[in-house]
Each structure stands twice: as C-alpha cells, then as structure tokens.
PDB file of N, CA, C and O in Angstrom:
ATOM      1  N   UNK A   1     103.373  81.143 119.740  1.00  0.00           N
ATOM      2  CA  UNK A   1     103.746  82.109 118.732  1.00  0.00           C
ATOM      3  C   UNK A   1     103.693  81.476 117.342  1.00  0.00           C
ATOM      4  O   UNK A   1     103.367  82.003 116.278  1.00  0.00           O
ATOM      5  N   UNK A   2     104.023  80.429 117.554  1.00  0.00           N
ATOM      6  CA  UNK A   2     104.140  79.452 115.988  1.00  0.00           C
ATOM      7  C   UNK A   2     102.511  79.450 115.258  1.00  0.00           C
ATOM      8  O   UNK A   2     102.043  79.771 114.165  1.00  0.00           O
ATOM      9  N   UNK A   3     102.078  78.993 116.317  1.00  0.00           N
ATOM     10  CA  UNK A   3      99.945  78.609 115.994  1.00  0.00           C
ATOM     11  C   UNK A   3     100.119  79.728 115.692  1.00  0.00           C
ATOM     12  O   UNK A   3     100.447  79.837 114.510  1.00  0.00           O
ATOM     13  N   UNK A   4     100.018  81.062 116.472  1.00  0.00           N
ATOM     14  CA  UNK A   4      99.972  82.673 115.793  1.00  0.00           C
ATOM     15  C   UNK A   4      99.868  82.860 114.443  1.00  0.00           C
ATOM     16  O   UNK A   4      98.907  83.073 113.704  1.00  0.00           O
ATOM     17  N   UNK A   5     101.239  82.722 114.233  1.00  0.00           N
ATOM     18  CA  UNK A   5     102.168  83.337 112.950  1.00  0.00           C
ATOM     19  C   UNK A   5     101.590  82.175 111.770  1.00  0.00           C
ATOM     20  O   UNK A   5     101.588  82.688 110.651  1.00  0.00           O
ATOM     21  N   UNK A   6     101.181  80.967 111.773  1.00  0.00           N
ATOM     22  CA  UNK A   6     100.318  80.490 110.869  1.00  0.00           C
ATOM     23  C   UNK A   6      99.716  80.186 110.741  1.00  0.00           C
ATOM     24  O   UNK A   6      99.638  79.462 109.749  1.00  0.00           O
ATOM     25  N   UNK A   7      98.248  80.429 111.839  1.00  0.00           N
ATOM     26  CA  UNK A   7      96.832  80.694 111.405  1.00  0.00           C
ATOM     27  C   UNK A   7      96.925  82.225 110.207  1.00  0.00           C
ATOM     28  O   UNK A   7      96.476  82.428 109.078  1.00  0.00           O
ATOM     29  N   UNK A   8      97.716  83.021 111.146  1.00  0.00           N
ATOM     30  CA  UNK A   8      97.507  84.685 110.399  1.00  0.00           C
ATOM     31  C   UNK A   8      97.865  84.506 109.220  1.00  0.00           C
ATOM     32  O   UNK A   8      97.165  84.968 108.319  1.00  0.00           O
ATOM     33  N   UNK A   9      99.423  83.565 108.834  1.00  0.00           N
ATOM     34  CA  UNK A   9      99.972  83.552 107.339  1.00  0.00           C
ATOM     35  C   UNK A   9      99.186  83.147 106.589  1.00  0.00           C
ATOM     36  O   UNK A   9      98.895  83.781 105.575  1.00  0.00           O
ATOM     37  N   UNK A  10      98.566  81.825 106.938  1.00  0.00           N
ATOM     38  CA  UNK A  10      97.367  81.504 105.955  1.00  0.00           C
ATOM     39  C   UNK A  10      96.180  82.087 105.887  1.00  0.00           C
ATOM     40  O   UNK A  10      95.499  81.992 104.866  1.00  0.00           O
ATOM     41  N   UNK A  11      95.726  82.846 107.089  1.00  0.00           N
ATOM     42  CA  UNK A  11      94.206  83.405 106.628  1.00  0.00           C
ATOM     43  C   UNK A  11      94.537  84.546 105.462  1.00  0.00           C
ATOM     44  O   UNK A  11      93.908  84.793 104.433  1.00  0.00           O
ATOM     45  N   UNK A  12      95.565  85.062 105.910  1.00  0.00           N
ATOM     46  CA  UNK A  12      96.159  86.556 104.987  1.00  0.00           C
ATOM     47  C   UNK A  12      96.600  85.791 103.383  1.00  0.00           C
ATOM     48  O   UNK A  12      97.069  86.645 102.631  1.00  0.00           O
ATOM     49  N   UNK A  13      96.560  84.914 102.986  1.00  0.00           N
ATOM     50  CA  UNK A  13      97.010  84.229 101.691  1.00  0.00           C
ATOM     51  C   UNK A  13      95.744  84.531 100.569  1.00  0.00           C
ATOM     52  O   UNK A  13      94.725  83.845 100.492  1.00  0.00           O
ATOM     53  N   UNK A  14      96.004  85.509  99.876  1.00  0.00           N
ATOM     54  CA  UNK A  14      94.917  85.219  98.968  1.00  0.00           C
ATOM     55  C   UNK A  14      93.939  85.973  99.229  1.00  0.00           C
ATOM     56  O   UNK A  14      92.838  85.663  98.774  1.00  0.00           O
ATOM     57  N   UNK A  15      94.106  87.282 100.115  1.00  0.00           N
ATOM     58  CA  UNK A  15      92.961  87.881 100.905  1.00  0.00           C
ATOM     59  C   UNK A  15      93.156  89.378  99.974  1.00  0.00           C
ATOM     60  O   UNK A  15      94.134  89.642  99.275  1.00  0.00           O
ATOM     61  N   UNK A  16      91.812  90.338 100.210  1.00  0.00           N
ATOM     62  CA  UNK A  16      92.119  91.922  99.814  1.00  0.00           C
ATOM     63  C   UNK A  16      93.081  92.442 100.046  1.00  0.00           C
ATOM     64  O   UNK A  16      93.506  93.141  99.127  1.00  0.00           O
ATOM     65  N   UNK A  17      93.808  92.401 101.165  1.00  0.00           N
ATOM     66  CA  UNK A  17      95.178  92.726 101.554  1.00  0.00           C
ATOM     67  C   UNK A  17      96.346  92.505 100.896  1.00  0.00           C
ATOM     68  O   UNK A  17      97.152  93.427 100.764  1.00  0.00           O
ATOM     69  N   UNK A  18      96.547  91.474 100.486  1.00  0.00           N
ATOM     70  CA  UNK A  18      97.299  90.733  99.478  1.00  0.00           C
ATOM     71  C   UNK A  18      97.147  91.005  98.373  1.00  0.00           C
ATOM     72  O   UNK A  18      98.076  91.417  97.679  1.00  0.00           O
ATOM     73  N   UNK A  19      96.039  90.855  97.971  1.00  0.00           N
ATOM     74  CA  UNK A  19      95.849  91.585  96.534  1.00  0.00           C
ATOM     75  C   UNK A  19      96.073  92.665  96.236  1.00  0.00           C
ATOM     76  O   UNK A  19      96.541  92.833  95.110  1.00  0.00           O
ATOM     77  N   UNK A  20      95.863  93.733  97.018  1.00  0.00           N
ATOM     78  CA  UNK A  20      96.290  95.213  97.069  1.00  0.00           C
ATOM     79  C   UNK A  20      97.703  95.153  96.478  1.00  0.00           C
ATOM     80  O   UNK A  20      98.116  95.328  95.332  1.00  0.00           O
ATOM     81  N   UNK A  21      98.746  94.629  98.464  1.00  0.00           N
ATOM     82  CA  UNK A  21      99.930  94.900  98.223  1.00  0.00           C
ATOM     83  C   UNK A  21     100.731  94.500  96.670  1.00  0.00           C
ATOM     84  O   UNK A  21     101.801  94.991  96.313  1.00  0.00           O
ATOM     85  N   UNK A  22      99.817  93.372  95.787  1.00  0.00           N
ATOM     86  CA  UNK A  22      99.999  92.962  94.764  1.00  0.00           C
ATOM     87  C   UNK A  22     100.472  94.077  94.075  1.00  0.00           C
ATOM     88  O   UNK A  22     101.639  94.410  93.866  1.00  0.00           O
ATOM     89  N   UNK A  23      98.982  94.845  93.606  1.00  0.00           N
ATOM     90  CA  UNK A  23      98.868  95.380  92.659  1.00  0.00           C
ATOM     91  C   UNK A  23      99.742  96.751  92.598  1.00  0.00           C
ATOM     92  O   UNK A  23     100.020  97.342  91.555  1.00  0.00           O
ATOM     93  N   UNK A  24     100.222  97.248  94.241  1.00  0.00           N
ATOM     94  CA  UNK A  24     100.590  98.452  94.345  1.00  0.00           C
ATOM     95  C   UNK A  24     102.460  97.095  93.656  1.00  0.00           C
ATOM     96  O   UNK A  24     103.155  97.244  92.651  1.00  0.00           O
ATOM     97  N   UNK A  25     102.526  96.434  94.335  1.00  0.00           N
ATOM     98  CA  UNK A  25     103.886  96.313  93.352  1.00  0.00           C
ATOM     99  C   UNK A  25     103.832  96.199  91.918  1.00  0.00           C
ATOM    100  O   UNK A  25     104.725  96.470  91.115  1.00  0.00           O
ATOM    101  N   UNK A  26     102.767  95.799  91.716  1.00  0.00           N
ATOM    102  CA  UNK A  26     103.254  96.006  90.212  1.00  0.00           C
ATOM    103  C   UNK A  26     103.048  97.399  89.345  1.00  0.00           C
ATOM    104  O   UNK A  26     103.438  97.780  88.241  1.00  0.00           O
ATOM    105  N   UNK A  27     102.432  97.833  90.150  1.00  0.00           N
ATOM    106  CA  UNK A  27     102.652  99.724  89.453  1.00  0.00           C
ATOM    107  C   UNK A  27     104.007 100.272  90.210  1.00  0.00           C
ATOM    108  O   UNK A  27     104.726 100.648  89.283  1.00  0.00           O
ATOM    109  N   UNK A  28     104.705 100.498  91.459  1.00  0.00           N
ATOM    110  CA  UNK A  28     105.433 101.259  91.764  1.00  0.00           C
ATOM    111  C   UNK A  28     106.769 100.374  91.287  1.00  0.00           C
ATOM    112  O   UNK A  28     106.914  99.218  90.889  1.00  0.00           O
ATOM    113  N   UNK A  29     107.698 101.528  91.533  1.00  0.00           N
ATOM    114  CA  UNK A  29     109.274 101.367  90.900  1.00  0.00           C
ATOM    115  C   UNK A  29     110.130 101.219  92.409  1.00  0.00           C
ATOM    116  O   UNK A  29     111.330 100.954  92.338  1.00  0.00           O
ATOM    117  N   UNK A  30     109.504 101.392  93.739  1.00  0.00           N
ATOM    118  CA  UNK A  30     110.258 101.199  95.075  1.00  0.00           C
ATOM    119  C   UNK A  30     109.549  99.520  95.394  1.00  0.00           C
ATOM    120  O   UNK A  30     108.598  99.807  96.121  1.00  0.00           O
ATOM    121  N   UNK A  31     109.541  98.830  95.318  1.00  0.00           N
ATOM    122  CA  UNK A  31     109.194  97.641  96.189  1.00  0.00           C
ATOM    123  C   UNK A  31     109.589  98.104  97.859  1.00  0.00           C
ATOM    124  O   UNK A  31     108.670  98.512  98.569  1.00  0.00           O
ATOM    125  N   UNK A  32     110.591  98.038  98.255  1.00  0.00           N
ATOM    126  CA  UNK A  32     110.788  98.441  99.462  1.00  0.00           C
ATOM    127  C   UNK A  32     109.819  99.600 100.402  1.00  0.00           C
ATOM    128  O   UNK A  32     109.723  99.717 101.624  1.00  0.00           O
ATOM    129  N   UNK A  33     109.290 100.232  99.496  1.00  0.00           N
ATOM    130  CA  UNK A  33     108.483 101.173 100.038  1.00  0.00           C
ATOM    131  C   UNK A  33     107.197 100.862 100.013  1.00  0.00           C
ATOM    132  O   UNK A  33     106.398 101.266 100.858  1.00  0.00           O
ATOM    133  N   UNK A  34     106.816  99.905  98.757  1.00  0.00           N
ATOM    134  CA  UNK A  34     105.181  99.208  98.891  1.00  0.00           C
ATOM    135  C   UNK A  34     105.739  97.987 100.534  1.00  0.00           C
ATOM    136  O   UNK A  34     105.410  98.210 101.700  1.00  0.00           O
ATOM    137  N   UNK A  35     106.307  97.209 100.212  1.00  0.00           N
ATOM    138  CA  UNK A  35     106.644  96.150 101.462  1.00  0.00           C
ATOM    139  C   UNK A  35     106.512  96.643 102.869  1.00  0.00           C
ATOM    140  O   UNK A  35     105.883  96.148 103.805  1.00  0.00           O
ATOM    141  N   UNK A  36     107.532  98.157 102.792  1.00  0.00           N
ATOM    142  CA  UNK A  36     107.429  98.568 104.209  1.00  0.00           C
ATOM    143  C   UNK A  36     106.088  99.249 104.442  1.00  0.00           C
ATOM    144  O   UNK A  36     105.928  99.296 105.661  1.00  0.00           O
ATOM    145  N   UNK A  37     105.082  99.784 103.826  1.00  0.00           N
ATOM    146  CA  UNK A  37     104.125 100.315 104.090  1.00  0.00           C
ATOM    147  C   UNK A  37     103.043  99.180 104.270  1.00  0.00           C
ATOM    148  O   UNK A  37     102.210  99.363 105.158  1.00  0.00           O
ATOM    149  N   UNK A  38     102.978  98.134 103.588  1.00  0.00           N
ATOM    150  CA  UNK A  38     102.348  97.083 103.357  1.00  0.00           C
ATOM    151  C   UNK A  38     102.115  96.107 104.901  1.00  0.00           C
ATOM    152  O   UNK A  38     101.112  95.680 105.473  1.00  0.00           O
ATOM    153  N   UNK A  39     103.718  96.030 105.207  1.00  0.00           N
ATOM    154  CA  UNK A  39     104.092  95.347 106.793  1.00  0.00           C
ATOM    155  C   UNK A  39     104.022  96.244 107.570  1.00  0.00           C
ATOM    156  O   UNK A  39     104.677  96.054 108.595  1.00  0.00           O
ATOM    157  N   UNK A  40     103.256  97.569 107.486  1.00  0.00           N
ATOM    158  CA  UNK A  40     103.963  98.509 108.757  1.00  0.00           C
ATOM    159  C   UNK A  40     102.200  98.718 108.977  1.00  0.00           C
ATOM    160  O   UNK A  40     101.722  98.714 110.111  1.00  0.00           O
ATOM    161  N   UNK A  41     101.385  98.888 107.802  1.00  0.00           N
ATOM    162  CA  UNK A  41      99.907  98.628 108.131  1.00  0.00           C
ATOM    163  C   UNK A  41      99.483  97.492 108.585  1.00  0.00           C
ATOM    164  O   UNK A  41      98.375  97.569 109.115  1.00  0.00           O
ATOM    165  N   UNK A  42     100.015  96.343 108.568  1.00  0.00           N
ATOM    166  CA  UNK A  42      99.967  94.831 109.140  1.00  0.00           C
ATOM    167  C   UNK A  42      99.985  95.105 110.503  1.00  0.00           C
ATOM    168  O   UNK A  42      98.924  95.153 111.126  1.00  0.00           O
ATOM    169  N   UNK A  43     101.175  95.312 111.104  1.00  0.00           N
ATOM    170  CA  UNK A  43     101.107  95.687 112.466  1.00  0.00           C
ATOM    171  C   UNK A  43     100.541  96.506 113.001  1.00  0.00           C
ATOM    172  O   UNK A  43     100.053  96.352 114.121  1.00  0.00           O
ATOM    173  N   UNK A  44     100.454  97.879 112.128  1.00  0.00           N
ATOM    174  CA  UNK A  44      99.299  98.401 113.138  1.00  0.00           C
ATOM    175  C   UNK A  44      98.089  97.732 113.550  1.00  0.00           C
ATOM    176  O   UNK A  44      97.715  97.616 114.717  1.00  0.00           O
ATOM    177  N   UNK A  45      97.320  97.163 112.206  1.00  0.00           N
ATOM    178  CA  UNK A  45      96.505  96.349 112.589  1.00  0.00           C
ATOM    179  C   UNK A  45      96.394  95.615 113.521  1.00  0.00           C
ATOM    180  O   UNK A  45      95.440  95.824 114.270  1.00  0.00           O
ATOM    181  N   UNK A  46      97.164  94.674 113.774  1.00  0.00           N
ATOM    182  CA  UNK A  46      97.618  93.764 114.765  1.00  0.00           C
ATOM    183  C   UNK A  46      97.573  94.499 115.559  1.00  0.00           C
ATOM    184  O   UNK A  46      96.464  94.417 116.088  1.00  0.00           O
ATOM    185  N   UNK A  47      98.312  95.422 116.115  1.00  0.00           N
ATOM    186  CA  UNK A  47      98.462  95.989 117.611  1.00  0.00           C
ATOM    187  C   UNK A  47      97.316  96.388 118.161  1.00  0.00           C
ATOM    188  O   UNK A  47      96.950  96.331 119.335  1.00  0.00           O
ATOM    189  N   UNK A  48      96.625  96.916 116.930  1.00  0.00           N
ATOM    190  CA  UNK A  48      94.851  97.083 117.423  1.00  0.00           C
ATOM    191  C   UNK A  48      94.304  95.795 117.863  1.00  0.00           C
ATOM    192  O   UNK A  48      93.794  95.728 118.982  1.00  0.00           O
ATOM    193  N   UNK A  49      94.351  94.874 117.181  1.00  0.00           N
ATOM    194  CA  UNK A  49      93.356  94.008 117.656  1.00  0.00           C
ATOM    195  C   UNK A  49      93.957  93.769 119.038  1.00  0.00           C
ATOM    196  O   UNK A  49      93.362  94.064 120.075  1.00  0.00           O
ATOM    197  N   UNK A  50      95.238  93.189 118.992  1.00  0.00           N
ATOM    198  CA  UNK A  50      96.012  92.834 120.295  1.00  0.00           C
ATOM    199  C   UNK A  50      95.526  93.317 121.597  1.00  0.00           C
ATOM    200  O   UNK A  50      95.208  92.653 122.583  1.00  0.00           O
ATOM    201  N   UNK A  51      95.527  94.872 121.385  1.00  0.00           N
ATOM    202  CA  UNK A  51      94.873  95.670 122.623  1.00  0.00           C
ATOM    203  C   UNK A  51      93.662  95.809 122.787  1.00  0.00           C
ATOM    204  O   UNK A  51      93.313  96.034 123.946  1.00  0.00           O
ATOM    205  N   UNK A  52      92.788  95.745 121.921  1.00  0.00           N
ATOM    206  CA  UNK A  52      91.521  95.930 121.707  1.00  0.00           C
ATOM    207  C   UNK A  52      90.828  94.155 122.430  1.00  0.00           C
ATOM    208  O   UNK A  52      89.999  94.111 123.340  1.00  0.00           O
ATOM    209  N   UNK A  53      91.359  93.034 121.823  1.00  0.00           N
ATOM    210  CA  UNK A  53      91.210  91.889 122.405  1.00  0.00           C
ATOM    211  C   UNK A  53      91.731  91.542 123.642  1.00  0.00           C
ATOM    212  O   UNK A  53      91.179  90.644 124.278  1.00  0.00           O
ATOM    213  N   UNK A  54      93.072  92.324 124.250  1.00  0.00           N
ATOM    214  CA  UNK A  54      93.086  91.734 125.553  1.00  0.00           C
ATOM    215  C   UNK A  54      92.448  92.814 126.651  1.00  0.00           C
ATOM    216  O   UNK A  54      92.231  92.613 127.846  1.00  0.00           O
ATOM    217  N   UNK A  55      92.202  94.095 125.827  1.00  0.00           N
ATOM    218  CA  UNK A  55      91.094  94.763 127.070  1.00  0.00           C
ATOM    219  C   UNK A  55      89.583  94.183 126.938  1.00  0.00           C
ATOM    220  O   UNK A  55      88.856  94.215 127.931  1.00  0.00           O
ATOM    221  N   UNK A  56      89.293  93.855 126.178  1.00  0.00           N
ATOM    222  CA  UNK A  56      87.835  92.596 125.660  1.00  0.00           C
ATOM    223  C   UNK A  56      87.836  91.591 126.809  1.00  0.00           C
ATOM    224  O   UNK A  56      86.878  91.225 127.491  1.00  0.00           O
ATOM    225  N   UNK A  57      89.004  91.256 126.871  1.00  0.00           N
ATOM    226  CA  UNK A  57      89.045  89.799 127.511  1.00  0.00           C
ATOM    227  C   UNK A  57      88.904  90.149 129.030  1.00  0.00           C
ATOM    228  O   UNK A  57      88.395  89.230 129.671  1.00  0.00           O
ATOM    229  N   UNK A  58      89.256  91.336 129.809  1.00  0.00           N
ATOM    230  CA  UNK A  58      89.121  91.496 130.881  1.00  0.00           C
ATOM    231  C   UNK A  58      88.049  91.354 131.739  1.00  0.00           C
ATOM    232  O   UNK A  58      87.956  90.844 132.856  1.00  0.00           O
ATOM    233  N   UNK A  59      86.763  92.244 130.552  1.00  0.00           N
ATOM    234  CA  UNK A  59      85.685  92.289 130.795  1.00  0.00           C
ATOM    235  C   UNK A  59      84.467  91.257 130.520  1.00  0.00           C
ATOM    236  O   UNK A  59      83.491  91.106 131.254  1.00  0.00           O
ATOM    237  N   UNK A  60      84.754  90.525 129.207  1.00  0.00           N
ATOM    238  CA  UNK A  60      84.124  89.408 128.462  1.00  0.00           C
ATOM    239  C   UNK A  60      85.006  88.039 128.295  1.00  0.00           C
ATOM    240  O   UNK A  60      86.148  87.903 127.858  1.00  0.00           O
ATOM    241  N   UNK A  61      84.019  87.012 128.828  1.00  0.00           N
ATOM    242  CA  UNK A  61      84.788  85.548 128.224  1.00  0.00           C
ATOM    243  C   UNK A  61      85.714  85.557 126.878  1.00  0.00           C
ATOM    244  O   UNK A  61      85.397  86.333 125.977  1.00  0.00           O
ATOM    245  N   UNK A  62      86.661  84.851 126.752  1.00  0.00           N
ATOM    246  CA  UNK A  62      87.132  84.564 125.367  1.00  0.00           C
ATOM    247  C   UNK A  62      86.145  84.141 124.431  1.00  0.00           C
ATOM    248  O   UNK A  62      85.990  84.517 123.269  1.00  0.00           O
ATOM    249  N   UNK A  63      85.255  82.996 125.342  1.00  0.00           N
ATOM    250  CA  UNK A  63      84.637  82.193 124.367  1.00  0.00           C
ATOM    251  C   UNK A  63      83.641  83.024 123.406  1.00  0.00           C
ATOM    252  O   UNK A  63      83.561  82.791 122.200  1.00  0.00           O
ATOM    253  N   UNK A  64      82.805  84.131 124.145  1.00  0.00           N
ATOM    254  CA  UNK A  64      82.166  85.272 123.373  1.00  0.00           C
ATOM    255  C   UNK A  64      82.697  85.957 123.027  1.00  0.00           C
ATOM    256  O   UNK A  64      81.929  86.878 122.748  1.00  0.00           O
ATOM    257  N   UNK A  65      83.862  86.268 122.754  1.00  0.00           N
ATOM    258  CA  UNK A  65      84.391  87.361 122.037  1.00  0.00           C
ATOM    259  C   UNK A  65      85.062  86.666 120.512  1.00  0.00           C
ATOM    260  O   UNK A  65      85.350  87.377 119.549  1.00  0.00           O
ATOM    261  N   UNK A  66      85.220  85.262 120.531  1.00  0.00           N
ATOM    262  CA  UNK A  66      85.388  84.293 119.401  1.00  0.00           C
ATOM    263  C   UNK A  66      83.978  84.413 119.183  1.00  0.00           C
ATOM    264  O   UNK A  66      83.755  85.280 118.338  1.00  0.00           O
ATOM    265  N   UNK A  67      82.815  83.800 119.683  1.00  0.00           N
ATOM    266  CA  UNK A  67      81.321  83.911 119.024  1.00  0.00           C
ATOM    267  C   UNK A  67      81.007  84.906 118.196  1.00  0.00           C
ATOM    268  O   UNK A  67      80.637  84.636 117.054  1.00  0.00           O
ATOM    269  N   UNK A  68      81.131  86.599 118.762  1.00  0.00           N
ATOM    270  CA  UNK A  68      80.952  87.888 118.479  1.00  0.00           C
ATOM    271  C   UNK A  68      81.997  88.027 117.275  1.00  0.00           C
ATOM    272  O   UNK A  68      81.396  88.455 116.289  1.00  0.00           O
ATOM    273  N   UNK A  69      83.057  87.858 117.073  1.00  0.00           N
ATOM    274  CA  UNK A  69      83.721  87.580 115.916  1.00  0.00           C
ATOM    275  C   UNK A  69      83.402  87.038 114.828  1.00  0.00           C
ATOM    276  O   UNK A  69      83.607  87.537 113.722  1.00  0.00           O
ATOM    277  N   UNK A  70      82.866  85.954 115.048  1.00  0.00           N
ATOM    278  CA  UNK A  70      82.277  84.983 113.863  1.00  0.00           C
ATOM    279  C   UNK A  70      81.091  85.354 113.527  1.00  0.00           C
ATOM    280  O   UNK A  70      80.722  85.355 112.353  1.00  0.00           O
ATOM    281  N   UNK A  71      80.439  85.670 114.391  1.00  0.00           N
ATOM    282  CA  UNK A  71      79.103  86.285 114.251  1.00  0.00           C
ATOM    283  C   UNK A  71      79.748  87.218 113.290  1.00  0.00           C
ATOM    284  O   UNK A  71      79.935  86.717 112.181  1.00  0.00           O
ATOM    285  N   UNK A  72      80.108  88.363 113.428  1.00  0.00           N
ATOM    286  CA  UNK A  72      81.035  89.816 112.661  1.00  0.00           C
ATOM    287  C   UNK A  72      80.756  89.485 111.609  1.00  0.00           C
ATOM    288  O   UNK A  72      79.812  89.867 110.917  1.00  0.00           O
ATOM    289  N   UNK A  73      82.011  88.310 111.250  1.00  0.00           N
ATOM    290  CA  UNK A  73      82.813  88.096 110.246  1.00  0.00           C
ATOM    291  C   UNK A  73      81.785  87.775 108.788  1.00  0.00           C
ATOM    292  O   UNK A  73      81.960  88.068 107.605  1.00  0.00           O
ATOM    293  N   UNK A  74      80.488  86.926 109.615  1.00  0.00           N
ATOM    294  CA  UNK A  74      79.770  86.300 108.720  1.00  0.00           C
ATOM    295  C   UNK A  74      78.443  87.413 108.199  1.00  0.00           C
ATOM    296  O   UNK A  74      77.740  87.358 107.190  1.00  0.00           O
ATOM    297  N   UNK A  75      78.450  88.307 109.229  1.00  0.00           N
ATOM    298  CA  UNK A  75      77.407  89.801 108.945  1.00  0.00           C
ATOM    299  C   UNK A  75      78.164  91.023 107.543  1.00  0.00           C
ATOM    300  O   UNK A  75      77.691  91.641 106.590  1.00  0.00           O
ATOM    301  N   UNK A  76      79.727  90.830 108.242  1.00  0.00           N
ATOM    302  CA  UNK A  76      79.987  91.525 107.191  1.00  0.00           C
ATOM    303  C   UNK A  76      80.520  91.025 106.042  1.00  0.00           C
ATOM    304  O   UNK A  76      81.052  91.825 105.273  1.00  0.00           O
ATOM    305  N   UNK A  77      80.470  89.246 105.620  1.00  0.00           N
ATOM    306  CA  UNK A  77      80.433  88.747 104.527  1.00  0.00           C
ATOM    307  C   UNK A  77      78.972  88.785 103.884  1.00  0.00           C
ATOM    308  O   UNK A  77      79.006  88.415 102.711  1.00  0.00           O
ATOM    309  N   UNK A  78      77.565  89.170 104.384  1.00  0.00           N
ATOM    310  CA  UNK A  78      76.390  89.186 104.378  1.00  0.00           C
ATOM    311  C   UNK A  78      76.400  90.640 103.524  1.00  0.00           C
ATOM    312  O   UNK A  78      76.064  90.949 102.381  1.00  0.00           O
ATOM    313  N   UNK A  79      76.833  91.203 104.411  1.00  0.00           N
ATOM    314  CA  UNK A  79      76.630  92.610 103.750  1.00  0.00           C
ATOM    315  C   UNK A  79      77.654  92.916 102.226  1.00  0.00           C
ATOM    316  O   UNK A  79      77.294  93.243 101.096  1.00  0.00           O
ATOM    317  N   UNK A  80      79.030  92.645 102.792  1.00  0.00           N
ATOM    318  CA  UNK A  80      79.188  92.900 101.360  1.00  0.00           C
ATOM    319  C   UNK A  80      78.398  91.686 100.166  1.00  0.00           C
ATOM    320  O   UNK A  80      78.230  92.194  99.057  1.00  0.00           O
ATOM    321  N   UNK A  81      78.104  90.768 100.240  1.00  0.00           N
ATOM    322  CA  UNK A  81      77.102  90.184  98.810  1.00  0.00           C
ATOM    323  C   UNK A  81      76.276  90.983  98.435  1.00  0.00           C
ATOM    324  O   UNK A  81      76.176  91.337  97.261  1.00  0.00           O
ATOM    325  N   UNK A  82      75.398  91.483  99.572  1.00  0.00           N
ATOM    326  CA  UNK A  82      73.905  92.347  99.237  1.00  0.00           C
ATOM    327  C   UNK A  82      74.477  93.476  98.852  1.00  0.00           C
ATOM    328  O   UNK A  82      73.876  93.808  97.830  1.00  0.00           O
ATOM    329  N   UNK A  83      75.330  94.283  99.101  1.00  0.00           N
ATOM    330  CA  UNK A  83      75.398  95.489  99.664  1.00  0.00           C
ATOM    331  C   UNK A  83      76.978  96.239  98.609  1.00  0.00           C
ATOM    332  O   UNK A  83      77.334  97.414  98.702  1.00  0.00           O
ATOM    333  N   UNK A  84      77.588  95.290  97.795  1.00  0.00           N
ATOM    334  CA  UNK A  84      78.817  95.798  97.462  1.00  0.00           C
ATOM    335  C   UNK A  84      79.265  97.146  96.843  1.00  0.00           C
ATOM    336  O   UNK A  84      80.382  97.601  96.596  1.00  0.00           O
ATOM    337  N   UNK A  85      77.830  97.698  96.653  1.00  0.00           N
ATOM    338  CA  UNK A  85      78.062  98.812  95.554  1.00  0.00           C
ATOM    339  C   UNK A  85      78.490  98.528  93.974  1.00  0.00           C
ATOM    340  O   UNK A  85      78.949  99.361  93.193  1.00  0.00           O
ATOM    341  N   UNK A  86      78.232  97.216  93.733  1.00  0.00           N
ATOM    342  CA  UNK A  86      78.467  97.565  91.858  1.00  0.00           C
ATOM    343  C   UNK A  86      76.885  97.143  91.359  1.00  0.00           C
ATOM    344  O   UNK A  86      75.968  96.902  92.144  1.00  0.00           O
ATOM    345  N   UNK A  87      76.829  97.126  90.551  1.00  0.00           N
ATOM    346  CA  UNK A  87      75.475  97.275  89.906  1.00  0.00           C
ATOM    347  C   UNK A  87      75.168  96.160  88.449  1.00  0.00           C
ATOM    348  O   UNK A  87      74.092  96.205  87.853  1.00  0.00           O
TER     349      UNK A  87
END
C-alpha cells in the first residue's frame, strides 16, 4: 500500500490534474468543495483502473498489460505534440 500511495503521489505532482485543481482554487470561494470534488474524481479514477486492471489481469499477463500501458502512455504523449490543437 505504501509503494501504491507513492508512486501515485509523485506521478500526480505537477501533472494536468494538479494544475487544474490549482487553478479551480484559486478562482472559487469553497476550497472544500474544489478538494472534495478534486479527491472524489481521484477515486473514481482509481476505481476504474483498479477494476478495469484486475479484470485485464485475468485474461492477460501483468507483464503486457505494463508493456500496453507504456506503449499508451508514450502514443498519447506522441499525439498530443503533433496533434494539440493550438496553432
């Protein structure tokens, strides 16, 4: 649980996500309500992958479903350079 909780803390440091929840605090007057919406989309997330990766795993090795990930990760860092929409 520890490895968990800080691979995720640090990949999430400094990410779009973060920056968002940033910016929505510094416009709104509830913090509590940017935070809880902020952590409550976190977990959903999470719970997706959670289920989504351990029904993956039933059918497919771990080791390819880490490959297929990275593979992902690096297609859709590919695409957004080429592809971002600004001009």
């Amino acid at each position: 649980m520890l490895t968990t909780f800080g691979m995720i803390f640090l990949a999430e440091l400094g990410d779009k996500t973060q920056l968002a929840t940033l910016s929505f605090a510094a416009e709104s007057k509830s913090l509590v309500a940017v935070f809880i919406g902020s952590a409550g989309a976190l977990i959903l997330a999470s719970l997706i992958a959670v289920v989504l990766g351990s029904g993956l795993a039933r059918v497919i090795p771990a080791d390819y479903i880490k490959m297929g990930a990275g593979v992902l990760f690096i297609v859709l860092g590919v695409w957004m350079i080429f592809f971002s929409g600004g001009k």
